[in-house]
SEDRENTI-198311 format. One record per residue (C-alpha): residue number from 1; residue in one letter; x, z, y. Coordinates in steps of 0.1 Angstrom, whole numbers, plus 2048, in hexadecimal, padded with zeros to 3 digits. Last residue first. Example, Ala and Ser with C-alpha at 12.3 -4.5 7.8 and 13.67 -1.06 7.14 Angstrom:
BEGIN
PAFI  nr rest east  up north
PAFI   2    s  889 847   7F5
PAFI   1    a  87B 84E   7D3
This chain:
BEGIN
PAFI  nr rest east  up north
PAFI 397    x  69E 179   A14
PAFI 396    x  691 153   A17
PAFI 395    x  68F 153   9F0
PAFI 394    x  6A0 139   9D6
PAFI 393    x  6C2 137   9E7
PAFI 392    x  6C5 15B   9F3
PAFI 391    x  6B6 166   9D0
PAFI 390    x  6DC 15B   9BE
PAFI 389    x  6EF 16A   9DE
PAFI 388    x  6DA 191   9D7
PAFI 387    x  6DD 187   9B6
PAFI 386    x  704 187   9B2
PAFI 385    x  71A 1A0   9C6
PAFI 384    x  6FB 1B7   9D2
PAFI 383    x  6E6 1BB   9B5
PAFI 382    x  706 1B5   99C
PAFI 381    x  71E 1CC   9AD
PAFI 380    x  705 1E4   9AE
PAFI 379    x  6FE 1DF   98D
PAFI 378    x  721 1E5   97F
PAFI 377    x  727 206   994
PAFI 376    x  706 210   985
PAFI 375    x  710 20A   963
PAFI 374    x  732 21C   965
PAFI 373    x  723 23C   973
PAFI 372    x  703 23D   95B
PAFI 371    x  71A 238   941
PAFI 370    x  72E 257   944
PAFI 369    x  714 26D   943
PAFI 368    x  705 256   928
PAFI 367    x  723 25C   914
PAFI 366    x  726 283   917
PAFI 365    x  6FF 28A   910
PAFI 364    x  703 271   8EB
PAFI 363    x  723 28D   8E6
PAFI 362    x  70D 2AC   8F1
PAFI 361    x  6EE 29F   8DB
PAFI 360    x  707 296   8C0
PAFI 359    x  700 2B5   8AA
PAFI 358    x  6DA 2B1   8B0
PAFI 357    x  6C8 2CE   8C0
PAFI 356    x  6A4 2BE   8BA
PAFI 355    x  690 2C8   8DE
PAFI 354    x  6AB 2D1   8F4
PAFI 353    x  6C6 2B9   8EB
PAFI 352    x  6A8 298   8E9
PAFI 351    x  699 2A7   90D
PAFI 350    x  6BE 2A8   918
PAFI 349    x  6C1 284   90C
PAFI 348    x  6A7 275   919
PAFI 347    x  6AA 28A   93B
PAFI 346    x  6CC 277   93F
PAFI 345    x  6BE 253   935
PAFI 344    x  6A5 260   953
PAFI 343    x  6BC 268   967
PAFI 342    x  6C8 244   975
PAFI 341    x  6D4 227   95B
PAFI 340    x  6DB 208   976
PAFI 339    x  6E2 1EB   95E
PAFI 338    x  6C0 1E3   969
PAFI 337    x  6CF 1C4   983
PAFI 336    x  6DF 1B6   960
PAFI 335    x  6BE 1B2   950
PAFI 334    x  6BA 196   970
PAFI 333    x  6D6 17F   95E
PAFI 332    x  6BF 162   95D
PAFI 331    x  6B6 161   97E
PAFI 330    x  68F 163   989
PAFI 329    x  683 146   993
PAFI 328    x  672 13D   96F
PAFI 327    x  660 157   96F
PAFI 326    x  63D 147   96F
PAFI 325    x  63C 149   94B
PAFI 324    x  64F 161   936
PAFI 323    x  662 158   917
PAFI 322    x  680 148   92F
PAFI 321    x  682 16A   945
PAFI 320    x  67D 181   92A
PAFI 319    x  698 173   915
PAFI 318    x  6B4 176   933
PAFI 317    x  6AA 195   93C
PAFI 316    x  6AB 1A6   918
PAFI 315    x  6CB 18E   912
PAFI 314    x  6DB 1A5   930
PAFI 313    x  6CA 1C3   92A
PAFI 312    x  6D9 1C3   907
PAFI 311    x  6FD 1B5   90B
PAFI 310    x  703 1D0   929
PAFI 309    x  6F8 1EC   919
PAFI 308    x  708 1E5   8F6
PAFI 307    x  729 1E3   90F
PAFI 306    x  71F 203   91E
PAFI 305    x  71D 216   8FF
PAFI 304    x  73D 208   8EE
PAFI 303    x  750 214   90C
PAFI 302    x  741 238   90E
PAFI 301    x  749 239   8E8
PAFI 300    x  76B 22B   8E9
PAFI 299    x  773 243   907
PAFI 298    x  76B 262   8EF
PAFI 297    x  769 281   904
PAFI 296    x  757 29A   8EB
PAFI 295    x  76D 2BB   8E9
PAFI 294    x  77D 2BD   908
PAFI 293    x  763 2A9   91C
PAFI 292    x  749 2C6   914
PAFI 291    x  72E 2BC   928
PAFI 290    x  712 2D4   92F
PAFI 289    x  71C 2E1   94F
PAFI 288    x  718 2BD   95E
PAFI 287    x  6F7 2B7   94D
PAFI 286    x  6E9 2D6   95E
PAFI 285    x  6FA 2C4   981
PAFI 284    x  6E4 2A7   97E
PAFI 283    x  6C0 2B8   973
PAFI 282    x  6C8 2CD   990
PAFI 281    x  6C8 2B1   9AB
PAFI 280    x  6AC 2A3   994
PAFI 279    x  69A 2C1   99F
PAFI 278    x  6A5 2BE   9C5
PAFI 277    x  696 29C   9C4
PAFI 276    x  677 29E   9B5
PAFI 275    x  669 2BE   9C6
PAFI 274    x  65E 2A7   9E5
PAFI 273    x  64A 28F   9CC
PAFI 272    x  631 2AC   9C1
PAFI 271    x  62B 2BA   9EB
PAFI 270    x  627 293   9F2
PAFI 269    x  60D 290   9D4
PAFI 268    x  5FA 2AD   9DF
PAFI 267    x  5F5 29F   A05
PAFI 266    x  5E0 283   9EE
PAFI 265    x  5C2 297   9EE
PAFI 264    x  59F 296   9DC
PAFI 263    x  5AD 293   9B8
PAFI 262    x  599 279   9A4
PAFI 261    x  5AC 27D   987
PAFI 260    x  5C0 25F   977
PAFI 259    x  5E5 26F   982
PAFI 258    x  5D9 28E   972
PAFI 257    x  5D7 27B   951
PAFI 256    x  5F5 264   955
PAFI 255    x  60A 288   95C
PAFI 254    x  601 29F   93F
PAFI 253    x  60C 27D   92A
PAFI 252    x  62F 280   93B
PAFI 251    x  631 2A5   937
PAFI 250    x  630 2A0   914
PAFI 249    x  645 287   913
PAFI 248    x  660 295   92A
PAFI 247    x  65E 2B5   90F
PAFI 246    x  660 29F   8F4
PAFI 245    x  658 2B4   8D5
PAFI 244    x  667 2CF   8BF
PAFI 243    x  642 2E2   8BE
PAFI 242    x  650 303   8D4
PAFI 241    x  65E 2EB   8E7
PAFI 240    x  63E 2D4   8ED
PAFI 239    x  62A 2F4   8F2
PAFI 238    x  642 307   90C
PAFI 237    x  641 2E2   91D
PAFI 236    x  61B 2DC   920
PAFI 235    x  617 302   92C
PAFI 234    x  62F 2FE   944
PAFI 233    x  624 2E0   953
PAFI 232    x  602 2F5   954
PAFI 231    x  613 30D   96C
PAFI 230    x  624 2F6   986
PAFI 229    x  603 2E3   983
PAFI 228    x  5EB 301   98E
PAFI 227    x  606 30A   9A6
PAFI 226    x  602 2E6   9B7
PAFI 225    x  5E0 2E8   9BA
PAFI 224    x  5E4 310   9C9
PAFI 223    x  5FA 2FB   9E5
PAFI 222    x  5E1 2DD   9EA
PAFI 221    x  5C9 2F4   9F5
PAFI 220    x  5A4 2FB   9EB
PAFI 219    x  5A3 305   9C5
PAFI 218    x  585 308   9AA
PAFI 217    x  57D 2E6   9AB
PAFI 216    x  5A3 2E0   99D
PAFI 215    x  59D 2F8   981
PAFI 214    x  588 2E5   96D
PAFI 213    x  59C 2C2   969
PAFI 212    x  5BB 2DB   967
PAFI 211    x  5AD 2EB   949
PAFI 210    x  5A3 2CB   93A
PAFI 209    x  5C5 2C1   941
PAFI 208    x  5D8 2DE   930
PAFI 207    x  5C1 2D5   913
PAFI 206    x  5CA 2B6   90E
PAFI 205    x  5EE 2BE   910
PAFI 204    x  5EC 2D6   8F8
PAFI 203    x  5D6 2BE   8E1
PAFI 202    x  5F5 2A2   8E4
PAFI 201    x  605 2C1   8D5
PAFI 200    x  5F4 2C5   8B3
PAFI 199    x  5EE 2A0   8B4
PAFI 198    x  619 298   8B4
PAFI 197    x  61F 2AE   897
PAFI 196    x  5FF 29B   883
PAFI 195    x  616 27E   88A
PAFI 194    x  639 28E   877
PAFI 193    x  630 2AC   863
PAFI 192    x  626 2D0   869
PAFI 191    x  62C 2ED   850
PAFI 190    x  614 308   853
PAFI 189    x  61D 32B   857
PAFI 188    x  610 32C   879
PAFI 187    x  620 30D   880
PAFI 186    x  63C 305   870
PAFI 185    x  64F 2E6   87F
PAFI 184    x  65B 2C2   871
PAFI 183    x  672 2AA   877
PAFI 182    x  66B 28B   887
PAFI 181    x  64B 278   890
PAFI 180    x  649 288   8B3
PAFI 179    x  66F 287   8BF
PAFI 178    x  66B 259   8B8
PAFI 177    x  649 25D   8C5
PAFI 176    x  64D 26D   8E9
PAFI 175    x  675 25B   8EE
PAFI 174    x  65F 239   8E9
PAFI 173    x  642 249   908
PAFI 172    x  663 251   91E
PAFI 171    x  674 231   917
PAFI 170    x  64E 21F   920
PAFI 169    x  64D 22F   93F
PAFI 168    x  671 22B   94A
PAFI 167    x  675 209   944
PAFI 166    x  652 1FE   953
PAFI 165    x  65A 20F   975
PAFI 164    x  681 1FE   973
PAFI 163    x  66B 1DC   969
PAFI 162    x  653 1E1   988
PAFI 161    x  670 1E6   9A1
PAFI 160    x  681 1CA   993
PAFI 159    x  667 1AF   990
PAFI 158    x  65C 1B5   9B6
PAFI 157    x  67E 1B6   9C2
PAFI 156    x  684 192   9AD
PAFI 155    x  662 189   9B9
PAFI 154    x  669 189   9DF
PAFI 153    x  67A 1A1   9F9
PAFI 152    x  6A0 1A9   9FF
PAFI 151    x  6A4 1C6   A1B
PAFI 150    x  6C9 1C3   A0F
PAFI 149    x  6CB 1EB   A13
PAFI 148    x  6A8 1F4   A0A
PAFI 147    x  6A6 1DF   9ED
PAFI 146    x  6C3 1E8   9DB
PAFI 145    x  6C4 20C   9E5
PAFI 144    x  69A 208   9D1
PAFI 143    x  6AF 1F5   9B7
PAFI 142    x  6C7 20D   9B2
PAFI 141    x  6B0 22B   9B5
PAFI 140    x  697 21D   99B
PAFI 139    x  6AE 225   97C
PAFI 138    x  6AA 211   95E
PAFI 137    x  6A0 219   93D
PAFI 136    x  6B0 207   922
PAFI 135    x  6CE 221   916
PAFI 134    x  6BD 242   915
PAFI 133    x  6A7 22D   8F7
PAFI 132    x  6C4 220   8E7
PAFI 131    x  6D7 241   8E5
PAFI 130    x  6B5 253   8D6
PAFI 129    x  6B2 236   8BD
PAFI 128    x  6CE 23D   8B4
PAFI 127    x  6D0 25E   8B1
PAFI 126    x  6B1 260   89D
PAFI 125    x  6C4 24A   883
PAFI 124    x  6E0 264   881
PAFI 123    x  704 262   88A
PAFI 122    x  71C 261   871
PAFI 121    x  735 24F   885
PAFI 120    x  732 22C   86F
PAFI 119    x  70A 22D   87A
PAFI 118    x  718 22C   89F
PAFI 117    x  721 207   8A1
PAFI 116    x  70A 1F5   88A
PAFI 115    x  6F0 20A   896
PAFI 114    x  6F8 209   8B9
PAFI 113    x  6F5 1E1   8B7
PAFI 112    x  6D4 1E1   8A8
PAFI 111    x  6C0 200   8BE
PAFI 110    x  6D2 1EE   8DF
PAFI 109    x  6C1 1CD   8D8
PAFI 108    x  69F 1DD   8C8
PAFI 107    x  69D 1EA   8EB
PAFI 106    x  6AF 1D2   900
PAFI 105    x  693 1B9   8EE
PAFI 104    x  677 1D2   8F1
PAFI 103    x  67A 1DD   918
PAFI 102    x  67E 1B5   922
PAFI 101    x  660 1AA   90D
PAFI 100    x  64B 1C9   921
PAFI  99    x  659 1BF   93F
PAFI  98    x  650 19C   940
PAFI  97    x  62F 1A0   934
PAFI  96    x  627 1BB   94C
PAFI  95    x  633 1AA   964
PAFI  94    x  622 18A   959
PAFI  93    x  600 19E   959
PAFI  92    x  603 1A0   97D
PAFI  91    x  5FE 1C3   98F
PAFI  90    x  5DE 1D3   9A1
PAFI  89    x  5D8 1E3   97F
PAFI  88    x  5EF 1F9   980
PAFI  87    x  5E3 20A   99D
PAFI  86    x  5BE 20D   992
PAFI  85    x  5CF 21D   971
PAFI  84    x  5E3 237   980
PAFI  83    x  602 23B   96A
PAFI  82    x  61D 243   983
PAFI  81    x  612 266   983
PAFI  80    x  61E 263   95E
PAFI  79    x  643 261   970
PAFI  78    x  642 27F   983
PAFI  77    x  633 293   964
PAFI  76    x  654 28A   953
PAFI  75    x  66C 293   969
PAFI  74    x  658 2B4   96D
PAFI  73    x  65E 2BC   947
PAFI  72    x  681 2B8   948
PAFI  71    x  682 2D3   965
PAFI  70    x  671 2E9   951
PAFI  69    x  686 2E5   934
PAFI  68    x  69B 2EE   94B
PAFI  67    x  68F 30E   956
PAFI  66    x  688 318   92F
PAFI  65    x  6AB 312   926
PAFI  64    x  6B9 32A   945
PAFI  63    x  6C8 344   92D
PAFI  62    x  6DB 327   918
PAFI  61    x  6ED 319   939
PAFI  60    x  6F3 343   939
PAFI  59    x  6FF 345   91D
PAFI  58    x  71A 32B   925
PAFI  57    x  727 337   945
PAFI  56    x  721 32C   967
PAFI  55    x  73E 335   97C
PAFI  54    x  753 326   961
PAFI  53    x  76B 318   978
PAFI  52    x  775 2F9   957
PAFI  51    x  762 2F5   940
PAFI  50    x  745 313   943
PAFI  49    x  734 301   961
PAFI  48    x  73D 2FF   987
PAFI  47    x  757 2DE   981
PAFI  46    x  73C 2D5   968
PAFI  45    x  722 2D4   97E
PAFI  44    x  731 2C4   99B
PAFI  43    x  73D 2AA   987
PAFI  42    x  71D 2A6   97F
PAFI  41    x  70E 2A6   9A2
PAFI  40    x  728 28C   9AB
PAFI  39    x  71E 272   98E
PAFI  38    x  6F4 272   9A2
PAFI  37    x  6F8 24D   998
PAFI  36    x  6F0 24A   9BF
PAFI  35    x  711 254   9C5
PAFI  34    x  72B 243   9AD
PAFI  33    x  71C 21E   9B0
PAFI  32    x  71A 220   9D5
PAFI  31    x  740 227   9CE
PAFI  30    x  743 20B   9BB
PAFI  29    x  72F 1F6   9D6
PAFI  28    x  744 1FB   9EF
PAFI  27    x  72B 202   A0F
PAFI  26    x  72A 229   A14
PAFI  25    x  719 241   A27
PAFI  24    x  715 267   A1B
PAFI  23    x  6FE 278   A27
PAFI  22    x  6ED 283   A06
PAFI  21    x  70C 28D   9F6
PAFI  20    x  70C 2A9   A09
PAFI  19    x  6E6 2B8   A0D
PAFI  18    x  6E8 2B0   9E7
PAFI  17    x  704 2C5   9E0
PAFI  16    x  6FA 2E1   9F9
PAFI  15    x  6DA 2E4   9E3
PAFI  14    x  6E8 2DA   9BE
PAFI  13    x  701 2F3   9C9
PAFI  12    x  6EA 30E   9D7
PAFI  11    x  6D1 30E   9B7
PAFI  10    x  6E8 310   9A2
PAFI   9    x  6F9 330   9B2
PAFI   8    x  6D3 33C   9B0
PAFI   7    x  6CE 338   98F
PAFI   6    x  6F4 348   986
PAFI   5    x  6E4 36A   999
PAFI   4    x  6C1 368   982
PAFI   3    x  6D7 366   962
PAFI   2    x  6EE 382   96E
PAFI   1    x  716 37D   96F
């Protein structure tokens, strides 16, 4: 089967897929849990992948690299659009406080417990800190379900949707360094080391938005606005892969500086946010095909992950809410509302595979698969089983 003809078979399941699963109504939390963890569209993926129907095969998943590295790279230009600085600074400095000390305690949390655990398996350093890093951000879906559902309002709701924004920024910004300072490439003929690694391509990403910051007077429509950043997305992640860097990263920084540019339209934005869906659709079922479950099922892994989860968001939470003043009302087990994972730990973890080719890359890919389904099941429960009664007696919700 054709590269070009697999693309489009892809593209049909993760569309019919998600026109599918999309309808769905359900009130159980577990199995609120299973769909907005996006678990279906991996299954899907490796039902349809080399595993087990093989109507995609293998070299083909390799064939179709470039697309989604692509697709890695527009995750992370999505979430440096959150980095407007006249936005930001409409918030509290306790929020940022509070998640910023929450962030660094599940993070040095997770980084201590996995290495006591994992460094017995051979697994590397980098790995780690990889693991722990997929491991702390939180997915915004479950909260935004959360809220939308129970239609709960005051500063719990506040905190958390802040705190899943915060998460994800600063995991994608740690993921950046940790990929940028390892290793080393040859470049024209020239070894490159460690933080000099991280300039060279920190100046491609420069670049690409001086060249956008000229080219945008040049253009009248939002469509030929939106081409110019389909292309120079491109640009930023053909040079962070050719450099062994963070693609999301990358991407990410290409992102906070467009995001700070006086663009004269906002119809732009809705044409950017409509393609965010159907890519992380795709994202989803990639990560399907990739699993091997054959070779690298471990259940002791999967279970040792989410257990390390659970300790570390929940004494996260619980630290940040008695260090932090003025957070008094919020409940002591609020880390366990970010239990929900989302994509993003996926994306980590593809960007890591794509970018470094670790031997446990396809192992650290099969336990947060996995993860991401048990966790959300867990935080549902806990948003709507336990908070949602523990903020009806502090807030008129």
């Amino acid at each position: 089967m054709s590269t070009l003809l697999s693309l489009v078979i892809f593209i049909a399941i993760a569309y019919f897929s998600g026109q599918f699963f999309q309808r769905m109504q359900v009130r159980q939390f577990w199995l609120r849990g299973i769909i907005f963890s996006g678990s279906l569209y991996i299954l899907l993926g490796y039902l349809f992948g080399p595993q087990v129907f093989a109507l995609i095969q293998p070299q083909v998943i390799s064939d179709l690299n470039i697309a989604y590295s692509f697709f890695l790279g527009w995750v992370g230009f999505l979430i440096g659009l959150q980095l407007n600085l006249k936005s930001l600074l409409r918030f509290s400095r306790q929020y940022y406080w509070f998640s910023l000390t929450n962030f660094i305690i599940a993070l040095i949390t997770s980084l201590v417990l996995f290495y006591l655990v994992f460094s017995y398996l051979n697994f590397e350093m980098l790995d780690v800190f990889v693991l722990a890093v997929a491991g702390v951000v939180t997915s915004p879906i479950l909260i935004g379900v959360f809220i939308r559902d129970t239609k709960a309002r005051g500063q719990v709701t506040h905190i958390l949707q802040f705190n899943a924004a915060i998460d994800n920024i600063l995991g994608v910004i740690v993921m950046g360094i940790i990929l940028g300072i390892q290793g080393e490439i040859k470049f024209m003929d020239i070894y490159v080391y460690g933080y000099f690694n991280i300039f060279i391509y920190v100046m491609v990403i420069v670049s690409a938005s001086l060249i956008f910051y000229y080219l945008i007077k040049q253009f009248n429509t939002d469509e030929e606005l939106l081409l110019l950043i389909l292309g120079l997305i491109l640009v930023v992640v053909g040079g962070a892969f050719y450099l062994k860097q963070s693609l999301v990263f990358a991407s990410f920084v290409f992102g906070a500086i467009i995001a700070n540019l006086d663009i004269p339209t906002k119809k732009l934005y809705l044409y950017i946010q409509k393609l965010e869906q159907p890519l992380y659709i795709i994202l989803l079922i990639f990560t399907g095909m990739l699993l091997n479950i054959r070779q690298g099922f471990n259940v002791w892994l999967i279970l040792i992950f989410l257990a390390v989860h659970i300790i570390a968001k929940f004494i996260a939470g619980y630290s940040a809410t008695h260090v932090i003043s003025g957070m008094r009302k919020i409940p002591s087990s609020i880390g366990l509302a970010n239990l929900g994972m989302g994509g993003l730990s996926l994306v980590i973890i593809l960007d890591f595979h794509i970018s470094t080719n670790s031997i446990f890359s396809e192992t650290m890919l099969m336990i947060i698969a996995f993860a991401i389904l048990l966790n959300d099941i867990i935080g549902f429960w806990y948003l709507e089983g336990v908070l949602l009664k523990r903020m009806k007696k502090v807030y008129d919700t």
